[in-house]
N, C-alpha and C positions, 0 to 999 in steps of 0.2 A: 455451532459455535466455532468451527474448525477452520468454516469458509468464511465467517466473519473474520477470521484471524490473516487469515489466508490476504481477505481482498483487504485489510489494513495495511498488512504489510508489503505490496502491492504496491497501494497509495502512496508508503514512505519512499518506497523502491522509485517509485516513478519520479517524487518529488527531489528525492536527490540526484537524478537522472537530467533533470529539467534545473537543477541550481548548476552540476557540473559543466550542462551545453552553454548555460546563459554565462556562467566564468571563463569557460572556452574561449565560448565568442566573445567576451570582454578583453581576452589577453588579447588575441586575433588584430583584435579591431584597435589595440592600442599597444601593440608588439612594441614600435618606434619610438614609442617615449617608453617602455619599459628597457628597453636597449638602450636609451639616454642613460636614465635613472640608473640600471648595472654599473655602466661603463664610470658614469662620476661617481659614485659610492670604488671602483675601482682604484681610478687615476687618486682618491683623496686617500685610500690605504697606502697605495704606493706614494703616493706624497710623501706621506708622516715617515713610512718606514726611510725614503731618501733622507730626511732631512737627519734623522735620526741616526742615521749609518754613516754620512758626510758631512754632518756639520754638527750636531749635539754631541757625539761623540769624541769627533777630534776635538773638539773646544774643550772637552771638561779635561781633556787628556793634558791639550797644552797647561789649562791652567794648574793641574794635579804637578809637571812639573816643573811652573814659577812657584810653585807653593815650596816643593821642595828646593829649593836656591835659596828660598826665605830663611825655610828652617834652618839652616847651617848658621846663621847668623841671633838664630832665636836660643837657639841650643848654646849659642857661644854667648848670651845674656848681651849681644850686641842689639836691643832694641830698637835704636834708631837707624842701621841699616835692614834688620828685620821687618820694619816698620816702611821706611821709605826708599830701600834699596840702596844699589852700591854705583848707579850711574854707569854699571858695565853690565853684566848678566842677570843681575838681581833686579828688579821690578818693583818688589815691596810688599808686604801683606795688603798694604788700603789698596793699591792701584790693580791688585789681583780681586781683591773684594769690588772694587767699581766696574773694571771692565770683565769681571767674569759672574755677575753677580746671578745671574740665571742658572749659574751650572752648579752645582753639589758641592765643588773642591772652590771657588768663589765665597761661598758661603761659608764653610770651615776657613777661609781666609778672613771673613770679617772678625770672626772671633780671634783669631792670634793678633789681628790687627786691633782689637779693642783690648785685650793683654798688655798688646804693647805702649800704647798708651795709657794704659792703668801704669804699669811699671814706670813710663815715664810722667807720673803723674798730671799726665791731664785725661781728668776725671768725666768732662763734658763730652768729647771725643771716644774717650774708654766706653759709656752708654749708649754714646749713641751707634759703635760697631756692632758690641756684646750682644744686643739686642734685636739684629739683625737676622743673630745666630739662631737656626732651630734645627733638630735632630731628633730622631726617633732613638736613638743611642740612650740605655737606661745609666750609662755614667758622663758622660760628656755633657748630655744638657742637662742633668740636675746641676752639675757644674759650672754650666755657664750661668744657671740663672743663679745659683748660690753668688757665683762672683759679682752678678748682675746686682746682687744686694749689696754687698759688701761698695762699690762704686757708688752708688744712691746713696748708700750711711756716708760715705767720704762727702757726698753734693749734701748731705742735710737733708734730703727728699726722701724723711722715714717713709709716708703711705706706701710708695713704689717700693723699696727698700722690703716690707714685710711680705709685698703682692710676690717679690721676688723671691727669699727666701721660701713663702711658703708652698711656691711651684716647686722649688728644690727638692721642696719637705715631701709632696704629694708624690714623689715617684717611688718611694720606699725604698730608695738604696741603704742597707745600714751604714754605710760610712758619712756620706754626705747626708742624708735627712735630717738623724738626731742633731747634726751640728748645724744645720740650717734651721733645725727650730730651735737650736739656745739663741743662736744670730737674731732668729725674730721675739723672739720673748724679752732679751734686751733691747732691741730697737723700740719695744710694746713699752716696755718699764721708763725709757729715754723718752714716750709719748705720754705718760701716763696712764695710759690703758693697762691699769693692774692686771681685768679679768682676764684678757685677752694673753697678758704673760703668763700667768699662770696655768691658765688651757695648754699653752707652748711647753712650757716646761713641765707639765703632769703627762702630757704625749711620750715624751723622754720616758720620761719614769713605768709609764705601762705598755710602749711600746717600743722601745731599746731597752731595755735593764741592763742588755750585754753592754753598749755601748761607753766610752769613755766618758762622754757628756751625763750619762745616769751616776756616776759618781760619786758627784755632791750636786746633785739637781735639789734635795729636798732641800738645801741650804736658799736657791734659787725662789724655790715655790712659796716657802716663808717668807721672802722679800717681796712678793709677789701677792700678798695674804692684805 
């Protein structure tokens, strides 16, 4: 039984003996294009990492600060230089949003630049930067999109108006959720989708009770009955 064992594993011994030569000689025999194949897997790391060290990086930098030349003017409630610049160092929130729109700090520019256009009420423009805006940030984008509703209810365009809100709702901030689902529970009530308000408004009630909006929510749900 010993030497059966013996000449099996033998057998295995030989056969991975006989797989290693024939891989050997496969590298061997096709070294030259395996040296291609390294070298371009090479040159395209060092690609990404150049472009990314001398061009993704300076770019977001510049744009991080025309962002900040905007703000001096956003902070001073001056919108329409915040907005379109000052014709000397300022640039403008849209024009940092268009030409820097691939970078990070681009992107947070579309949203100050749909701000500012809400402020300066025009509403079509306000939507269409706001919506631009995305962020992993659990208070900034429940934010944008709460405000993303709030511009919709201005355009009349509840469906969007509640899809927006209720992205707000869905990230569970307690300050902004509870107050994005009374936003959509009245937008629901202004559609006449009772049930749908009142789902909104019992959410408040059993899942803020702390919040401000739990208050007089039962007042709401009645209305909503």
């Amino acid at each position: 039984m010993a030497k059966k064992n013996f000449k099996k594993e033998d057998e295995q011994l030989e056969n991975v003996n006989e797989a290693l030569s024939t891989t050997g000689q496969w590298i061997e025999e096709h070294s030259n294009m395996l040296t291609w194949i390294v070298t371009a897997v090479v040159v395209v790391i060092l690609g990404i990492i150049a472009v990314n060290n001398y061009v993704l990086k300076p770019k977001a930098l510049e744009a991080s600060n025309e962002n900040a030349k905007c703000a001096v003017y956003f902070q001073a409630g001056d919108y329409e230089k915040a907005l379109n610049g000052d014709d000397a160092e300022c640039i403008g929130f849209e024009a940092v949003a268009n030409d820097y729109k691939l970078y990070r700090p681009g992107k947070l520019a579309a949203l100050y630049a749909g701000v500012c256009y809400y402020q300066l009420g025009d509403m079509d423009n306000a939507a269409k930067y706001i919506s631009r805006f995305r962020a992993s940030d659990v208070n900034i984008d429940p934010a944008a999109h709460q405000l993303l509703g709030d511009v919709y209810v201005e355009l009349e365009e509840y469906s969007k108006a509640v899809r927006a809100f209720e992205k707000a709702a869905k990230s569970g901030n307690d300050l902004i959720a509870p107050m994005s689902l009374k936003k959509a529970g009245l937008v629901y009530l202004e559609m006449g989708d009772n049930h749908a308000a009142k789902h909104a408004f019992e959410q408040i009630k059993n899942e803020y009770p702390a919040s401000q909006e739990a208050a007089d929510i039962d007042k709401y749900i009645e209305i909503a009955r």
